[in-house]
DRENZA-976330 format. One line per field, with one value per residue (C-alpha): residue number from 0; residue in one letter; x, y, z. Coordinates in pm, 1 decimal. Example, Ala and Ser with C-alpha at 12.3 -4.5 7.8 and 13.67 -1.06 7.14 Angstrom:
num: c(0_1)
residuo: c(A_S)
X: c(1230.0_1367.0)
Y: c(-450.0_-106.0)
Z: c(780.0_714.0)
***
This chain:
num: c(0_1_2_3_4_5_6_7_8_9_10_11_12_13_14_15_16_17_18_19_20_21_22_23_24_25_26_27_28_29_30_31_32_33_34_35_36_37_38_39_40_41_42_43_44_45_46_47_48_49_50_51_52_53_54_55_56_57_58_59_60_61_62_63_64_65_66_67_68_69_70_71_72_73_74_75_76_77_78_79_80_81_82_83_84_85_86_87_88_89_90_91_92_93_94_95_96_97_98_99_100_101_102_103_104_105_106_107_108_109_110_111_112_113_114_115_116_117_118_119_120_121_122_123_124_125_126_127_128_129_130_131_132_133_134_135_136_137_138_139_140_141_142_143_144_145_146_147_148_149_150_151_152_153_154_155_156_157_158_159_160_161_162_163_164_165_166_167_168_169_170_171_172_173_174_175_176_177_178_179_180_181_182_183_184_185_186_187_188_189_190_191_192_193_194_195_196_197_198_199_200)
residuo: c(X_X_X_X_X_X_X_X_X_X_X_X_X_X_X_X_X_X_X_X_X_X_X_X_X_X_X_X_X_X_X_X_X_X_X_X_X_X_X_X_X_X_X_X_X_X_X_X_X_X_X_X_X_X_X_X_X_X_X_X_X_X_X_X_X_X_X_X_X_X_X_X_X_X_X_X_X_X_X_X_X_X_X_X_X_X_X_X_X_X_X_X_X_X_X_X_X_X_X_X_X_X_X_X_X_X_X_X_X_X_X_X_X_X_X_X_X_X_X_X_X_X_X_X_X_X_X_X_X_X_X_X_X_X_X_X_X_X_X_X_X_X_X_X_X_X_X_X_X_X_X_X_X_X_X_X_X_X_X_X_X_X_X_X_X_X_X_X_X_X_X_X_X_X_X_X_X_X_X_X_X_X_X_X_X_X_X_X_X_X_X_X_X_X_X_X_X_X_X_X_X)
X: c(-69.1_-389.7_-412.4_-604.1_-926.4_-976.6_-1370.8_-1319.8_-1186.4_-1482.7_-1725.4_-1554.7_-1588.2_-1914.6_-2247.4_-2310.2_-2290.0_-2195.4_-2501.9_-2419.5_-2590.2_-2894.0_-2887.8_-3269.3_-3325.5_-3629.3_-3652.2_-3901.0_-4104.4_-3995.5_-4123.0_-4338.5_-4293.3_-4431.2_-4075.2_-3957.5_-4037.8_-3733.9_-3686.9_-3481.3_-3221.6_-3124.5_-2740.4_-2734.1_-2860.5_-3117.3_-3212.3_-3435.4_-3702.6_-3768.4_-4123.1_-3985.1_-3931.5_-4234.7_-4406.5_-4776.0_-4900.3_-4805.6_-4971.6_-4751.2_-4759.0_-4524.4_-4356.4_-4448.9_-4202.6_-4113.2_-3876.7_-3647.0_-3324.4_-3027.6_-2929.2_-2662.5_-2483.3_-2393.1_-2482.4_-2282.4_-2508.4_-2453.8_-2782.0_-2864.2_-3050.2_-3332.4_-3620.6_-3924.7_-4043.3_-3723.4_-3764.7_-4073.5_-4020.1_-3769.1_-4003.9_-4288.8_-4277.6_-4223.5_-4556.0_-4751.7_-4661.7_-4781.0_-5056.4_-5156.4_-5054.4_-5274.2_-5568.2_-5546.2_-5817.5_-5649.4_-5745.4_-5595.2_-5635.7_-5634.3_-5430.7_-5520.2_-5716.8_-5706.7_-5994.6_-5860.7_-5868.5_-5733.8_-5404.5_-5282.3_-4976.7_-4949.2_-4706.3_-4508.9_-4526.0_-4728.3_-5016.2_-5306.2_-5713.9_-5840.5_-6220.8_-6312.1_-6199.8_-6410.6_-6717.4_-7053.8_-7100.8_-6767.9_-6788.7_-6865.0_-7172.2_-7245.8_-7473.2_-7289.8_-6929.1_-6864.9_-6515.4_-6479.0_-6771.6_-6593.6_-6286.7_-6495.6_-6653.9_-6341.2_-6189.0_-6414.7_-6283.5_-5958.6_-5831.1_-6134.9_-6031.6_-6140.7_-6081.9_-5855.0_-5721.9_-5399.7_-5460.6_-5101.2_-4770.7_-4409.5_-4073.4_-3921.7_-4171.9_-4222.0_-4595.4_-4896.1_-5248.7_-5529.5_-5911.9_-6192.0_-6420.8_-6212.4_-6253.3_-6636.5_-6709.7_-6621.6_-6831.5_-7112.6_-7071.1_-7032.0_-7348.7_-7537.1_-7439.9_-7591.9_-7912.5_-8194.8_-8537.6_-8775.2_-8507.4_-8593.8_-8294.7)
Y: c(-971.6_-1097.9_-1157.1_-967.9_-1153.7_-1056.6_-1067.6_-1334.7_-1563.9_-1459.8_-1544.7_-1882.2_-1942.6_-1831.8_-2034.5_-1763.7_-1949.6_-1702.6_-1697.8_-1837.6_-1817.7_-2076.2_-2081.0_-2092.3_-1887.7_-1773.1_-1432.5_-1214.4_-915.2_-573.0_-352.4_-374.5_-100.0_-82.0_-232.3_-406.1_-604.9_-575.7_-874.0_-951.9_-1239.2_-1229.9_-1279.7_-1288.6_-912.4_-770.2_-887.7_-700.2_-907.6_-750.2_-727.1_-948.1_-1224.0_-1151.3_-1487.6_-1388.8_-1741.9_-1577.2_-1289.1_-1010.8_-896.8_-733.7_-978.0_-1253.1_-1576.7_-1647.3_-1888.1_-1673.0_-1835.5_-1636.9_-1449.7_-1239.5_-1282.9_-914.6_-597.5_-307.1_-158.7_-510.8_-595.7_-939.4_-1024.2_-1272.7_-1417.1_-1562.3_-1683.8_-1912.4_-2064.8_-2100.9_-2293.4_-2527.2_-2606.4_-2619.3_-2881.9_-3144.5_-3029.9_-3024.1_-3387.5_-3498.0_-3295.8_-3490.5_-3819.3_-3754.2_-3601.8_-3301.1_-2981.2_-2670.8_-2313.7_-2116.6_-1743.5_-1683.0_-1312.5_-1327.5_-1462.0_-1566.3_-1671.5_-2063.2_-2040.0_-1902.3_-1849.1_-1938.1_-1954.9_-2296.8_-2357.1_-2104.9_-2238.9_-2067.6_-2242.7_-2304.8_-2375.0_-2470.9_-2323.8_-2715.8_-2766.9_-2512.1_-2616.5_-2582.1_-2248.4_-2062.4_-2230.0_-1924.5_-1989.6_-1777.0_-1715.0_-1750.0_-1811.4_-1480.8_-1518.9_-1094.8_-1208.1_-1536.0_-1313.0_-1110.5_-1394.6_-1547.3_-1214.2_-1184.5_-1499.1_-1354.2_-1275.4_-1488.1_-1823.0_-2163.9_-2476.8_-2702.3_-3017.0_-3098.0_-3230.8_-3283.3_-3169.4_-3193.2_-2989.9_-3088.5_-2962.6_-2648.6_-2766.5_-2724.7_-2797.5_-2774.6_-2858.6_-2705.8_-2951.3_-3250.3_-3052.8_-3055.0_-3409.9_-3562.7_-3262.6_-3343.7_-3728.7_-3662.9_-3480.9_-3725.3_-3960.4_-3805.5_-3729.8_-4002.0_-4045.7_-3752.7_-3481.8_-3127.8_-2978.4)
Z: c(5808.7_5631.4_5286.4_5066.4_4911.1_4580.5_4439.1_4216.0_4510.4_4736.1_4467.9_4379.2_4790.2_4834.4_4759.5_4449.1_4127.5_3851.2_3590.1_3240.2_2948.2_2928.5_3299.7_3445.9_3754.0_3952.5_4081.4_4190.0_3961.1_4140.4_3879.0_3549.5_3306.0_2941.6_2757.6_3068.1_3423.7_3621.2_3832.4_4188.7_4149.1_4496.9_4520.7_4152.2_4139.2_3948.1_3559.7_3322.0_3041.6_2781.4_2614.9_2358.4_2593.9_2876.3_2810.2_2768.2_2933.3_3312.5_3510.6_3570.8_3876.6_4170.1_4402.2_4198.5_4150.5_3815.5_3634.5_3397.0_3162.2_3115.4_2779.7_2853.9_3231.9_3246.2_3041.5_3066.9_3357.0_3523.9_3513.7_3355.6_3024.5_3080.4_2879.8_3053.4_2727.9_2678.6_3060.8_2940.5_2636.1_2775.2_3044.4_2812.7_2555.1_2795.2_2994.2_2676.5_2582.3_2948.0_2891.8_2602.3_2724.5_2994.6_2794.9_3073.4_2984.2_3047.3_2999.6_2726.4_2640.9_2248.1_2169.8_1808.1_1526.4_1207.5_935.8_1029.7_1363.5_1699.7_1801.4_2143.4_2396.5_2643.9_2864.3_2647.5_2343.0_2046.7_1906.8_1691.6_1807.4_1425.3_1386.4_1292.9_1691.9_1800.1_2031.5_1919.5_2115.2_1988.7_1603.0_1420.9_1215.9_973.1_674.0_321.8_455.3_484.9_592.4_727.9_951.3_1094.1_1158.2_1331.8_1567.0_1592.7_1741.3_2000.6_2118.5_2205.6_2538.2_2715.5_2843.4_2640.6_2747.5_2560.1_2552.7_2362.4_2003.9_1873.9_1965.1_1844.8_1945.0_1633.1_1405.4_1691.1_1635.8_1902.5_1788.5_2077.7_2038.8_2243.0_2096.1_2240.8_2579.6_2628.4_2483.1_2825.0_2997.2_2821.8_2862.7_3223.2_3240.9_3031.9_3276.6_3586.0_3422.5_3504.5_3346.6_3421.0_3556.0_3420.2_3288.9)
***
């Protein structure tokens, strides 16, 4: 007579590791809805993200691979709670500090503004581009300070990529600080040094 396998044995046999909390996973986007992307875990099942914790520094799209971390194993549905935005950010500090070590220029997309500057999202971590590290193109100039009118320069700035390079950045302090100007001082020195005597530019 054969014995009877119960589901806990079969899991404990099987290649399946059961999810834990912090656990990060990648799975595949099988739906985007306005609240929620619903994403494919394979033999872990299905997990939902909610808007909360869709990181805003990744496309969304279907059938797209993304790196999620676990929040809650199981809901009562049996689906699984994830966060893209804390896969993100455990991912992401470390990235930014080679980044900087490396003086890399990367592209950021500002969502919002402020009259000091832009804020940003890299690598998953929130941000700050300071107006003073604004290119000459992007610095809002305006005539008497008028500080509704650099909001409103600043703001059209948002959602259009800048590139960046990465001024200063610390975990412990949950800082980023990113400059646009430190960005296009080696494009211009590059093109400065290609330019010869008598070239019409």
């Amino acid at each position: 007579m054969s014995k009877t396998i119960t589901m806990d044995e079969l899991l404990e046999s099987s290649e399946v590791k059961q999810l834990k909390t912090g656990d990060v996973v990648e799975g595949v986007i099988t739906g985007i809805k306005k609240q929620e992307i619903w994403v494919d875990l394979g033999a872990n099942g299905v997990g939902v993200v909610l808007r909360r914790e869709i990181s805003g520094a990744q496309k969304l799209e279907l059938n797209a691979k993304i790196n999620v971390s676990v929040l809650e194993p199981e809901l009562e549905d049996g689906y699984v709670l994830l966060s893209m935005r804390r896969a993100a950010k455990d991912r992401g500090w470390d990235e930014l500090k080679r980044l900087q070590e490396a003086q890399e220029i990367i592209d950021i997309y500002p969502y919002d503004a402020n009259r000091g500057g832009l804020l940003i999202e890299a690598e998953g971590i929130r941000g700050f581009l300071p107006v003073s590290q604004l290119a000459a193109g992007h610095y809002p100039r305006v005539s008497g300070a008028d500080k509704d009118e650099i909001l409103q320069k600043l703001n059209s700035l948002t959602n259009k990529p800048i590139k960046v390079r990465v001024l200063d950045v610390s975990k412990k302090d949950n800082k980023l600080i990113v400059s646009e100007k430190e960005a296009v001082r080696d494009e211009l020195q590059n093109r400065f040094a290609k330019l010869k005597i008598g070239d019409s530019v």
